[in-house]
C-alpha positions as CSV (number, residue, x, y, z in Angstrom):
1,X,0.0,0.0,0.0
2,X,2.7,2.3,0.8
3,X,4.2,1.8,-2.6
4,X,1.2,2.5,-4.5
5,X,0.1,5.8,-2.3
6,X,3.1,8.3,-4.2
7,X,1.1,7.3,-7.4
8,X,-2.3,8.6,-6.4
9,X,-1.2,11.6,-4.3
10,X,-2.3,14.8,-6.2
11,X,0.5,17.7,-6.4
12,X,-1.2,21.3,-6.4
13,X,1.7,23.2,-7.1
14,X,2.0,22.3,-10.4
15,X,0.2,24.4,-12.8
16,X,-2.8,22.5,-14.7
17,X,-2.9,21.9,-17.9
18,X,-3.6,24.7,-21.0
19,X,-7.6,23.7,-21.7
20,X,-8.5,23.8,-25.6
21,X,-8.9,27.2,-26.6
22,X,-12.7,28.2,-27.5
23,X,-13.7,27.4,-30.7
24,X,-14.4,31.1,-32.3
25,X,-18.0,31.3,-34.2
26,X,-17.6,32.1,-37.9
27,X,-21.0,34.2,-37.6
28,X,-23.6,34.6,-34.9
29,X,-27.0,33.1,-35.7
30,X,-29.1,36.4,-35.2
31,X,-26.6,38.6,-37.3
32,X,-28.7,38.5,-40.5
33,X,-31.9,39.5,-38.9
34,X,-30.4,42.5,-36.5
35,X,-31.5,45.0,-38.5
36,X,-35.0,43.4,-39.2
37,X,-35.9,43.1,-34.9
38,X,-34.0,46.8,-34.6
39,X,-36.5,48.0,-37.2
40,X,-39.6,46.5,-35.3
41,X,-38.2,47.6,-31.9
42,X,-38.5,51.3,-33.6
43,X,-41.6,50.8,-35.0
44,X,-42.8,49.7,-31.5
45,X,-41.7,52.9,-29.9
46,X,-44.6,54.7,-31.5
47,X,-47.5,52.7,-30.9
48,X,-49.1,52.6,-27.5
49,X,-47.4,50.6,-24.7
50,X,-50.3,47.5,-24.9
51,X,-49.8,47.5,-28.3
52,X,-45.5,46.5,-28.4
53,X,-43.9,43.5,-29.3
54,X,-42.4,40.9,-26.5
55,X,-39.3,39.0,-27.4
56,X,-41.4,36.1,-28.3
57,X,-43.6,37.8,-30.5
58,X,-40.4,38.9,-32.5
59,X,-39.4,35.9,-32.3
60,X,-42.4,34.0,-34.0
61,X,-42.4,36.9,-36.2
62,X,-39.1,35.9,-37.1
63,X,-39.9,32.2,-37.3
64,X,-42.9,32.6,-39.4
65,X,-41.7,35.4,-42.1
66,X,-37.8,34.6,-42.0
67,X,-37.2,31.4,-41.6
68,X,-34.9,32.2,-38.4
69,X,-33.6,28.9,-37.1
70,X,-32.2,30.4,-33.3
71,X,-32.9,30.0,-30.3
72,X,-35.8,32.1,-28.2
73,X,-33.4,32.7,-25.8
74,X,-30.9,34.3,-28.1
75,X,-34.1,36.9,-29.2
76,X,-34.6,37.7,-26.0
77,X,-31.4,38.7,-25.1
78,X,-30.6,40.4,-27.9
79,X,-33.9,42.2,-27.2
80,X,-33.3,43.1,-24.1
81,X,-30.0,44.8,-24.9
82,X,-31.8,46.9,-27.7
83,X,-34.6,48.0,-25.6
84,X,-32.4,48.8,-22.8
85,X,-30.4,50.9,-25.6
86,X,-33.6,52.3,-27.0
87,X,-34.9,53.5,-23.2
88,X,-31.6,54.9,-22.8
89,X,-31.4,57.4,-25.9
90,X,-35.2,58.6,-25.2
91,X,-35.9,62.4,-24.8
92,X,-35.4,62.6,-20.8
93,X,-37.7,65.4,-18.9
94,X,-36.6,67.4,-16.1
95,X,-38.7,67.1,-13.1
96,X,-40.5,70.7,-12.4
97,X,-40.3,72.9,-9.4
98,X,-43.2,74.7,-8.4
99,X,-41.9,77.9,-5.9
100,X,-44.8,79.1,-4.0
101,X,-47.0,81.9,-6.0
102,X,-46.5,79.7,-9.1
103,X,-49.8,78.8,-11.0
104,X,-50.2,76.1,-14.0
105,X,-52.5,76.7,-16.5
106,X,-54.6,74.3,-18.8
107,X,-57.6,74.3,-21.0
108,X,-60.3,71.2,-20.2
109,X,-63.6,69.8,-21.4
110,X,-67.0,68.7,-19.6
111,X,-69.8,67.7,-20.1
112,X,-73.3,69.4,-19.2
113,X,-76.5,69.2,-20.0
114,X,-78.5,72.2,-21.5
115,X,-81.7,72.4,-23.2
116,X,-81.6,72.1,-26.8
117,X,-85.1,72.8,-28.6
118,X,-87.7,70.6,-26.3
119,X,-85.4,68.1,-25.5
120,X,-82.3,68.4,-23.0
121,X,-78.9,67.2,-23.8
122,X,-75.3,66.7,-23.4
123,X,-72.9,70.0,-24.6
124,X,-69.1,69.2,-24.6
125,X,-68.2,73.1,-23.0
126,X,-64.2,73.8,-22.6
127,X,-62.7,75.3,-19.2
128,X,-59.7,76.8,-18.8
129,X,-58.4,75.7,-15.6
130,X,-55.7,78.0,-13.2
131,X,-53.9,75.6,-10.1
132,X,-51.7,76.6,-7.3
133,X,-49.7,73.7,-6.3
134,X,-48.7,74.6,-2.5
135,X,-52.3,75.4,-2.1
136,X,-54.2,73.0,-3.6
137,X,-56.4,76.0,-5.0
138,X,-58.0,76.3,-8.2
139,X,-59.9,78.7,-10.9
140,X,-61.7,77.4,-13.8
141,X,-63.3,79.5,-16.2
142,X,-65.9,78.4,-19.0
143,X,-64.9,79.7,-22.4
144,X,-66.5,79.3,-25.5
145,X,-63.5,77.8,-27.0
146,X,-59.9,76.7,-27.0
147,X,-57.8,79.2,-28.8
148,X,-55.5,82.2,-28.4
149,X,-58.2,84.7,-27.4
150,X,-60.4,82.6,-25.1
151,X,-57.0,81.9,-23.2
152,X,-56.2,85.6,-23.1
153,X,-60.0,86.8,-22.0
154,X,-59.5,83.7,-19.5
155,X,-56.6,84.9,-17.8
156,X,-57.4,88.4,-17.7
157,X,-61.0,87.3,-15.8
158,X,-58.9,85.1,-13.5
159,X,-56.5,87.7,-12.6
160,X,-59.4,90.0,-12.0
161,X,-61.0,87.6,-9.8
162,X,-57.6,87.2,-7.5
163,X,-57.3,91.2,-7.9
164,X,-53.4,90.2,-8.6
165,X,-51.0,87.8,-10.8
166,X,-49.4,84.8,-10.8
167,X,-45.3,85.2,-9.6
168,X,-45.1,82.9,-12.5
169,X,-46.8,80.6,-14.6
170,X,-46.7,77.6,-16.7
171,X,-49.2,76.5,-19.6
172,X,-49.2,72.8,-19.7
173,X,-48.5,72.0,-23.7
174,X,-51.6,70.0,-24.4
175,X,-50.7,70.3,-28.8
176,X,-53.1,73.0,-29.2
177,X,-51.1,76.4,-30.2
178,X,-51.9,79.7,-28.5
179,X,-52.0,82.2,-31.5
C-alpha cells in the first residue's frame, strides 16, 4: 500500500494543464436578422405601450416570415439589450419645481347638459383651468372655445377675480397652439 500511495497523491503546485482554446464562431445566428428586430423595436416605440412586441412575439415573427432557425433565448437577449439601448437614448424630462406663487394653466372639457329645442342634452363646454400647487387652490373659467383669445379673456378674468398675478406661470402644452 505504501508503494502504491506516491502514485495517487495529487500535487497542487504544479500548474494545470492549457484547456482547448474556445472554438471562435464564424458568424452569430441572429446577425442577419439584427436590423429586421431593430426595425420592429423602432416601430414599437410609436405605438401605445399594450400594443408593443415581446421577445417572443419577435421571435415568432421571425420564425414565421424569415425562416430564423435560433434559439428564443438568443431573441430575448438580444432584445433586451436593444430595448435597454432604445430606453436609454429617449428624450429625458426634467422634473418641475413649483416655488410658492406659481400657478399652472390648462384648458379642459365637460360635459353638461342644457336644453336644446324641447329636449335636454349633453354639450361638450371647454374650461380653462388656473392651479396653485402649494395650495391645492384652483380657478376654472368656462370659455366658448380653446384658442388664443379665449386663453387671453380667461386669464385676464382670473387675474381679476384674485385682484393680482401669478409670480409665474406655466401652460401645460396640451398640442393645441396659443396664436
Amino acid at each position: 500500500m505504501a508503494e502504491i500511495r506516491p502514485l495517487y497523491i495529487t500535487v497542487y503546485n504544479t500548474p494545470m494543464e492549457s484547456k482547448k482554446p474556445k472554438q471562435q464562431r464564424r458568424k452569430r445566428v441572429l446577425e442577419d436578422y439584427t436590423e429586421y428586430i431593430d426595425a420592429m423595436l423602432e416601430a414599437d416605440l410609436l405605438a401605445p405601450a399594450k400594443r408593443r412586441r415581446t421577445a417572443t412575439a419577435i421571435f415568432c415573427t421571425l420564425q414565421r416570415t424569415l425562416a430564423f432557425t435560433g434559439s428564443i433565448r438568443t431573441v430575448s437577449s438580444y432584445v433586451r439589450i436593444k430595448k435597454a439601448e432604445l430606453k436609454a437614448n429617449r428624450e429625458q424630462f426634467v422634473r418641475l419645481d413649483h416655488p410658492p406663487g406659481s400657478a399652472q394653466v390648462d384648458f379642459g372639457q365637460f360635459q353638461t347638459m342644457e336644453p336644446i329645442g324641447d329636449e335636454p342634452a349633453q354639450v361638450k363646454r371647454h374650461e380653462l383651468t388656473m392651479s396653485f400647487p402649494h395650495s391645492n387652490a384652483s380657478l376654472n373659467y368656462a370659455l366658448p372655445a380653446e384658442n388664443g383669445e379665449c386663453f387671453m379673456e380667461g386669464l385676464k378674468t382670473m387675474f381679476e377675480d384674485r385682484r393680482r398675478s401669478a409670480s409665474n406661470m406655466a401652460r401645460q402644452p396640451n398640442g393645441r397652439s396659443c396664436h
